[in-house]
C-alpha positions in Angstrom: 0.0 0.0 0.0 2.8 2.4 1.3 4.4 2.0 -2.2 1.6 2.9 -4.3 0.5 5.8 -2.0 3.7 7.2 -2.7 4.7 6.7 -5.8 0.8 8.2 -6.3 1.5 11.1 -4.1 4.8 11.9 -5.9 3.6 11.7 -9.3 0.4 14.4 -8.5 3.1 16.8 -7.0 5.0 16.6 -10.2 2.3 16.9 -12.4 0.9 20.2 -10.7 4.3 21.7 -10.4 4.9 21.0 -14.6 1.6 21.7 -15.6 1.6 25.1 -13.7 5.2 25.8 -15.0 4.0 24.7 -18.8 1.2 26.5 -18.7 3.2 29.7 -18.4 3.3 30.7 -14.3 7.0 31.6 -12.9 8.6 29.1 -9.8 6.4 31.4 -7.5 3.5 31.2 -8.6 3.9 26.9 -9.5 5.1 26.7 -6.3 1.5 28.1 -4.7 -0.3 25.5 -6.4 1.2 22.8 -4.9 0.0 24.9 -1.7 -3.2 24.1 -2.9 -2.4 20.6 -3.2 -1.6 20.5 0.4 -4.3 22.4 1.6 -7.1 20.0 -0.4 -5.4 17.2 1.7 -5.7 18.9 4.2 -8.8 20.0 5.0 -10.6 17.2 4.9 -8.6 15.3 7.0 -9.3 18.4 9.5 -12.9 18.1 9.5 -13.3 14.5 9.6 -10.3 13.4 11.5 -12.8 13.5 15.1 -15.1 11.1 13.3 -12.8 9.2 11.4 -10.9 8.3 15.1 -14.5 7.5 16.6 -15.3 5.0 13.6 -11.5 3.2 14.3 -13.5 2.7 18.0 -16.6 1.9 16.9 -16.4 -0.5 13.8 -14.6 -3.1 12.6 -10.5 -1.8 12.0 -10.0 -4.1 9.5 -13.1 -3.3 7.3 -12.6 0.7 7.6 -8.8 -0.1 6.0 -10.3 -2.1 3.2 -12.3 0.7 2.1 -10.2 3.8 2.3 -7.3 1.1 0.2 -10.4 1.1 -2.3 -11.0 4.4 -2.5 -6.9 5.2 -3.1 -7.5 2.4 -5.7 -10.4 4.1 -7.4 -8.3 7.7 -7.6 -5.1 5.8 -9.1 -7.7 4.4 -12.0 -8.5 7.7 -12.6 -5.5 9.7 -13.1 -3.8 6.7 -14.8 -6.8 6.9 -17.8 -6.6 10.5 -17.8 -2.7 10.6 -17.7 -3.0 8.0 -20.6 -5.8 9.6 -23.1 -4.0 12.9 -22.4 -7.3 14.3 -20.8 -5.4 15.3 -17.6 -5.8 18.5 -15.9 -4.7 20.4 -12.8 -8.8 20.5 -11.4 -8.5 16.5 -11.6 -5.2 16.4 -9.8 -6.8 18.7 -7.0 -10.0 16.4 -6.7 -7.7 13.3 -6.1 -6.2 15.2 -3.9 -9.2 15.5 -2.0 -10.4 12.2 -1.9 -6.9 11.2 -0.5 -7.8 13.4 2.4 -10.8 12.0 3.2 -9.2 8.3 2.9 -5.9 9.6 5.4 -8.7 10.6 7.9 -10.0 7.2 8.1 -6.7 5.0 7.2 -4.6 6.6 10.0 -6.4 5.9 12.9 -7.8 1.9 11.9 -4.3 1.2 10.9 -2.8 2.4 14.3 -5.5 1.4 16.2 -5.5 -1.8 14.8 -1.6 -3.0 15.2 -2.0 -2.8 19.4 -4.1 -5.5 19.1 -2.2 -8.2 16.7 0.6 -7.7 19.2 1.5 -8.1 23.2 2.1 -5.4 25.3 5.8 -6.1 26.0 6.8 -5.9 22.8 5.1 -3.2 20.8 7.7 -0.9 20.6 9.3 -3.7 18.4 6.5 -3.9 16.4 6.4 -0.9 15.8 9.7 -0.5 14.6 9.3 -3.6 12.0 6.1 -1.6 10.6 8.0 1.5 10.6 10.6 -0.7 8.5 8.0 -1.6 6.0 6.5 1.6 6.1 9.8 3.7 5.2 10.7 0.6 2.7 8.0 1.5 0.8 8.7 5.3 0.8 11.8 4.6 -0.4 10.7 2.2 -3.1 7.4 4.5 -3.9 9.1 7.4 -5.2 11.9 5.6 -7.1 8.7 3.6 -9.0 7.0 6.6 -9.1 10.0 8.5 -11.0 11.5 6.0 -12.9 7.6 4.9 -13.9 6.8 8.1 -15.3 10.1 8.5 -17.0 8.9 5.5 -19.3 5.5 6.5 -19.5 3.4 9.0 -17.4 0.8 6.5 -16.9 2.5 3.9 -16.0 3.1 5.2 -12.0 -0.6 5.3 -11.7 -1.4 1.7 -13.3 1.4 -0.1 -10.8 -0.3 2.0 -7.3 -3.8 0.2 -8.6 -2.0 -3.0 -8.2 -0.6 -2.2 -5.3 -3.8 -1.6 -3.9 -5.6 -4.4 -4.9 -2.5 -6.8 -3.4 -3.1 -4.2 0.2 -7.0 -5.0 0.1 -6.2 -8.9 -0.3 -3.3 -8.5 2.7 -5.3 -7.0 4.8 -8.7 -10.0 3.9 -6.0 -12.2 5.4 -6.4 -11.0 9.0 -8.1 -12.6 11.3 -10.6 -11.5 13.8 -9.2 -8.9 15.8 -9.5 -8.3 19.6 -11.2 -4.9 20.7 -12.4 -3.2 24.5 -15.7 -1.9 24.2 -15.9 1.8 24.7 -15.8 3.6 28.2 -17.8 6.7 29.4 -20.0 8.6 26.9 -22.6 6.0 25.4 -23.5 9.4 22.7 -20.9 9.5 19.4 -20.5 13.5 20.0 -19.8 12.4 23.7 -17.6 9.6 22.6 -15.6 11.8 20.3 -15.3 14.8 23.3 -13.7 12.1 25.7 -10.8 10.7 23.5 -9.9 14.7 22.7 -10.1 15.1 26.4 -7.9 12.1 27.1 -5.3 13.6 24.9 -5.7 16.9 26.6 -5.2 15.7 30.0 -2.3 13.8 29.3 0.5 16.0 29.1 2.9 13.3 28.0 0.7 12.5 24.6 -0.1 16.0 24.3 3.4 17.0 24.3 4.6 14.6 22.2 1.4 15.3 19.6 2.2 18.5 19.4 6.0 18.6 18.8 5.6 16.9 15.6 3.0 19.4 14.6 4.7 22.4 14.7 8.2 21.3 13.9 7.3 19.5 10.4 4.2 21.7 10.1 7.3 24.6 9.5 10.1 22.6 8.2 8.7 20.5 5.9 10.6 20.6 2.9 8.7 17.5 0.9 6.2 19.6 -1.3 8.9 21.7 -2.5 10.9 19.0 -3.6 9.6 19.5 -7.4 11.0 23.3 -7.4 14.0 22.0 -5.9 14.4 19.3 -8.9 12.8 21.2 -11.5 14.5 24.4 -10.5 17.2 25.0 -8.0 19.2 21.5 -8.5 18.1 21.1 -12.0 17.8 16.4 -11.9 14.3 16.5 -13.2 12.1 13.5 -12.7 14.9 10.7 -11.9 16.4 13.5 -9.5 12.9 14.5 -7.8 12.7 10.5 -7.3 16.1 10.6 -5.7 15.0 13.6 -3.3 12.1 11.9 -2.4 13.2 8.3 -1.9 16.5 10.1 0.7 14.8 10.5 3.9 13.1 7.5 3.6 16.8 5.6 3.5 17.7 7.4 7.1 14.4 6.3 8.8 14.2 2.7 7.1 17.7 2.6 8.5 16.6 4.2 12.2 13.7 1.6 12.3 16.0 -1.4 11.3 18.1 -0.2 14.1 15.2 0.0 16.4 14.0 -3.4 15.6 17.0 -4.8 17.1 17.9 -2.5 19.6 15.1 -0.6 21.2 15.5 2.3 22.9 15.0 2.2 26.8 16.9 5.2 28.5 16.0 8.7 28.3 13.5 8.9 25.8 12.0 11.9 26.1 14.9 14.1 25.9 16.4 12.3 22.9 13.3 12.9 20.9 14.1 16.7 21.8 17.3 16.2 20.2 16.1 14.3 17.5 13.4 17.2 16.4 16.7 19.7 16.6 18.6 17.7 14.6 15.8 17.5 12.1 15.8 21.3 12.0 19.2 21.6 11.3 19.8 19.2 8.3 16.7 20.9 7.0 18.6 24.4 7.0 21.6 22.9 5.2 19.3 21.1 2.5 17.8 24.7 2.1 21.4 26.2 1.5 22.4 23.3 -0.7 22.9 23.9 -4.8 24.8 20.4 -4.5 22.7 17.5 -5.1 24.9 14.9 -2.9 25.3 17.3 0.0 21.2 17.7 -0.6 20.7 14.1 -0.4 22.9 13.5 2.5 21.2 15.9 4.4 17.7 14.6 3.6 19.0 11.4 4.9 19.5 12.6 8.3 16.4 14.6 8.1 15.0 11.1 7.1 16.6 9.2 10.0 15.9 12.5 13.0 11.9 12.2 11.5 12.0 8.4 12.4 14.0 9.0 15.7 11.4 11.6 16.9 8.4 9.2 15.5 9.5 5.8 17.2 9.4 7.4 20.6 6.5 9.3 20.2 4.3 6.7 18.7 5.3 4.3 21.8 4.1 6.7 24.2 1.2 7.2 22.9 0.1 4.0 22.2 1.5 2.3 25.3 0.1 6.0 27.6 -3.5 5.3 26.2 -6.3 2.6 27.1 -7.6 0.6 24.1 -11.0 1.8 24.1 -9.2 5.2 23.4 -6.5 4.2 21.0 -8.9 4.8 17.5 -9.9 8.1 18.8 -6.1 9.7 19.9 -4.7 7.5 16.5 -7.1 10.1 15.1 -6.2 13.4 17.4 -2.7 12.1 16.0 -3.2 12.0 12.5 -5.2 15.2 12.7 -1.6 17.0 13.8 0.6 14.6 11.6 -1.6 15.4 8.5 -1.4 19.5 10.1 2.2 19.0 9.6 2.1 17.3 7.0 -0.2 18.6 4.3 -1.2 21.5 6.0 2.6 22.2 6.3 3.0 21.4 2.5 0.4 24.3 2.3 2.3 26.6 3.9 5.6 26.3 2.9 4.5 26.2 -0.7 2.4 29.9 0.4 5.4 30.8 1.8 7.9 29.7 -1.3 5.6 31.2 -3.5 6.2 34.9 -1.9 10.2 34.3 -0.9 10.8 31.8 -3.0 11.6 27.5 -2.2 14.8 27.6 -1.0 14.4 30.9 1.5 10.4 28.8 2.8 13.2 25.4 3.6 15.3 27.8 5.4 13.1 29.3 7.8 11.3 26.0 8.3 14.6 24.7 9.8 15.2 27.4 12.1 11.5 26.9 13.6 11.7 24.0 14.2 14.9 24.6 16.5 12.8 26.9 17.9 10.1 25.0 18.7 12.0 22.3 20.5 13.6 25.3 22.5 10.0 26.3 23.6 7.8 22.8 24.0 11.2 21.6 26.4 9.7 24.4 28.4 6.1 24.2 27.8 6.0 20.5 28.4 8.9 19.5 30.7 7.2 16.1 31.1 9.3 15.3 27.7 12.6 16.3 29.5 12.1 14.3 32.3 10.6 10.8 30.9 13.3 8.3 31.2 11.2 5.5 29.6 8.4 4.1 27.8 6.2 2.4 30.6 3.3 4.3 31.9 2.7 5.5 35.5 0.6 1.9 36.7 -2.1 3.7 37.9 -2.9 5.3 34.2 -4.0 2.0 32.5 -6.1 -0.7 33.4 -6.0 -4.1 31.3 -8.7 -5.0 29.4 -9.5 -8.8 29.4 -8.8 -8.8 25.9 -5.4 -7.4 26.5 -4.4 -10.2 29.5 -5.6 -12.9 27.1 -3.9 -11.7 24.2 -1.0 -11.6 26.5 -1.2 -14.8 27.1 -1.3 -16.5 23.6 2.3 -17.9 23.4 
């Protein structure tokens, strides 16, 4: 799935950027319309990311996976007949672009929600790594085939993704049936929704660690001006946009294998501060670059910090939250993740478009080094938490859990 999301995701980018350039706008003004790009993602996601956490709770994880693979699988069809009969225009790349933000806000959360219950307790952080390892695998791999796909025929990138998401919806069939808790407290869905964004409110360990993703990839992410940076500024074109995209993806793959074998147990909150600072600071040398080894270097480590600072954070919160509550702060998760994310694709292609791509990667950088300066302070539960186990009186097992614990 991973692999045809991205190659998918890669190829729309590319496509808006070239079309806009084409069709006669400067770097600037291209470079606001993959804004828009990342704002339809966006706000979607936004809106239904409450609900979408609530359904993870509520229904059946595996099922709501299955259909928001479909749905990817229906807008890769699209844009690879469109691509192919040369019909393709920008309004069709922005209304995929929508529909992948509405599937995001319902993938996310069943996805994560689901993985606490395929594995014990003990050893989720492992687990986690692994699917990180497959995850960042198929970032790497989904940009090289979306590149190199193109490159042979513009069509073709599309075409493999529907395969990809057919083999994903079969995968997934294969599971068995999964263990859930019931849900606690409200008994009303607007009630039910208002107590996991309470949850994550209270906790000031989730909250922290929510939040310092949000702001410091919301303003240093660099990934939707990658095709101003190839088209532009390095000058690779497509083969050299797959390179760019496929680099950070090599640091976390190899920060997740790492993890899988050696998972970190000491000091965990304060190395995810260093990890986000780090992060900030290879993005400010990326920005500077004009040299496309020192670029992909530096997107390595940005690569290999993002995974640093996601492995911790995505064991606190799962192991910090009761079952019954993980669909609905998965969701309170992706809702900042896809903030960062897309939202953050939306602003630093705003902000390229007024200063230009290279001066918007800059000033990400240095915010980010800035926001770990100020959430060490605003949340000093993150300087202070040694490890990954919870206070004992925070959670309370779930017969579902002991069981599970229990299968050999």
């Amino acid at each position: 799935m991973v692999v045809g999301q991205y190659a998918m995701i890669l190829i729309i980018g590319w496509q808006t950027y070239t079309i806009s350039r084409e069709s006669g706008m400067d770097a600037f003004a291209a470079s606001g319309q993959l804004a828009l790009i990342g704002l339809l993602q966006f706000l979607p996601l936004f809106v239904l990311s409450p609900f979408s956490g609530l359904a993870a709770d509520r229904f059946n994880r595996k099922t709501v996976a299955r259909l928001t693979i479909l749905l990817q699988l229906i807008g890769a069809s699209i844009l690879a007949w469109l691509t192919w009969t040369g019909e393709l225009r920008i309004t069709s790349l922005f209304a995929v672009a929508v529909l992948l933000g509405v599937v995001r806000a319902f993938n996310g959360p069943a996805l994560s929600a689901l993985a606490p219950n395929l594995v014990p307790k003990p050893i989720l952080p492992n687990a986690i790594a692994l699917s990180s390892i497959a995850w960042q695998t198929g970032m790497i791999i989904g940009p090289a085939v979306g590149g190199y796909a193109y490159d042979a025929a513009p069509a073709l990138p599309y075409a493999i993704s529907t395969v990809l998401f057919l083999v994903a919806i079969l995968a997934i069939s294969t599971i068995g049936k999964v263990p859930r808790s019931p849900i606690t407290g409200a008994q009303r869905p607007i009630g039910q929704v208002i107590d996991g964004w309470r949850y994550v409110v209270r906790n000031k360990m989730v909250l922290g660690a929510i939040t310092l993703d949000l702001m410091a990839v919301f303003l240093a992410g660099a990934t939707a001006l990658f095709p101003p940076f190839a088209y532009d500024i390095l000058q690779v074109g497509e083969t050299g946009l797959a390179q760019l995209a496929a680099a950070p993806a090599v640091g976390a793959a190899i920060t997740a294998a790492w993890f899988s074998f050696r998972p970190l147990k000491s000091d965990v909150g304060p190395k995810m501060l260093w990890a986000v600072a780090v992060f900030g600071v290879a993005t400010i040398v990326f920005g500077l670059s004009r040299f496309m080894p020192l670029s992909l270097a530096m997107l390595v480590i940005v690569g290999a910090a993002d995974m640093f600072s996601v492995y911790i954070r995505q064991s606190l919160i799962q192991l910090h939250t009761p079952d019954d509550k993980r669909g609905r702060v998965s969701s309170a998760s992706l809702l900042t993740i896809s903030a960062s994310n897309e939202g953050g694709d939306a602003f630093s292609g705003f902000l390229a478009s007024v200063f230009g791509p290279a001066i918007a990667v800059i000033a990400g950088g240095i915010g980010a080094i800035v926001t770990v300066a100020m959430w060490s302070r605003i949340f000093p539960v993150l300087r202070t938490t040694r490890t990954f186990d919870p206070p004992d009186e925070l959670l309370k097992e779930t017969p579902e859990e002991i069981l599970q614990e229990r299968i050999p």
